[in-house]
C-alpha positions in Angstrom: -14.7 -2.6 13.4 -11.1 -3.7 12.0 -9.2 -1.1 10.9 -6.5 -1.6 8.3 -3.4 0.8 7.8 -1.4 0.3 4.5 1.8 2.4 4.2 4.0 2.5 1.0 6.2 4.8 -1.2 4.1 7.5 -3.2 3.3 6.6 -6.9 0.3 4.7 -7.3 -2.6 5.7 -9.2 -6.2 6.4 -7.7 -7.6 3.6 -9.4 -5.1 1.2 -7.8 -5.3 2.4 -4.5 -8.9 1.7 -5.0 -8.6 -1.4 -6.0 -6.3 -2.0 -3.2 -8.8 -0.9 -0.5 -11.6 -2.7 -2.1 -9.7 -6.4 -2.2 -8.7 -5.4 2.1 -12.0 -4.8 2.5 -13.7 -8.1 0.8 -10.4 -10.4 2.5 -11.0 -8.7 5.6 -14.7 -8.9 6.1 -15.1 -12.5 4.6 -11.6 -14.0 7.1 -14.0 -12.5 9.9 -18.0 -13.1 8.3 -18.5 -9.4 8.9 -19.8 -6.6 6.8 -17.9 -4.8 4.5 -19.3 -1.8 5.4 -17.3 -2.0 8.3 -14.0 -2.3 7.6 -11.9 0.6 7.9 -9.1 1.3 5.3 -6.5 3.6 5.6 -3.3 4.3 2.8 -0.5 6.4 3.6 1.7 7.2 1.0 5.4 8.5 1.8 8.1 9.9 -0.4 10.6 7.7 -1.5 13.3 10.2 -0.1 11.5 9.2 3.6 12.1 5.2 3.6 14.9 2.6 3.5 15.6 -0.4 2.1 18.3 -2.2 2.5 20.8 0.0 4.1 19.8 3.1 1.4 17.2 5.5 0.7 14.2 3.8 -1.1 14.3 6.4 -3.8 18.1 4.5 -5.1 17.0 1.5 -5.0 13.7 2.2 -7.2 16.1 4.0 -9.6 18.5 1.3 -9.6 15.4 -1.2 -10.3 14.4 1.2 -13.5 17.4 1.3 -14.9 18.2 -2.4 -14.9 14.9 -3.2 -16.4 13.1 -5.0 -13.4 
């Protein structure tokens, strides 16, 4: 059974972390002709305050991001 771990800064909604798990499941159980049914998923979600990017906290560099528009 492959299991998939997908970690990323808090924010999404429910419906696109479903979304997300549902198109890992269907890549990853058609790239290795298995069931869906087993493919493991898991998403861990992490305040922004808690990663890096760049050489700063994620949480200035989303900000910065906002507030140019992007």
């Amino acid at each position: 059974m492959p299991f998939v771990s997908v970690k990323m800064l808090e924010g999404r909604t429910k419906e696109q972390k479903k979304n997300l798990i549902k198109s890992i499941t269907k890549s990853v159980s058609e790239s290795l002709s298995i069931d869906e049914n087993n493919v493991w998923v898991v998403v861990e979600e992490f305040p922004c305050d808690e990663w890096g990017l760049g050489g700063e906290l994620a949480e200035g560099k989303i900000k910065a991001k906002k507030e140019a528009g992007k």
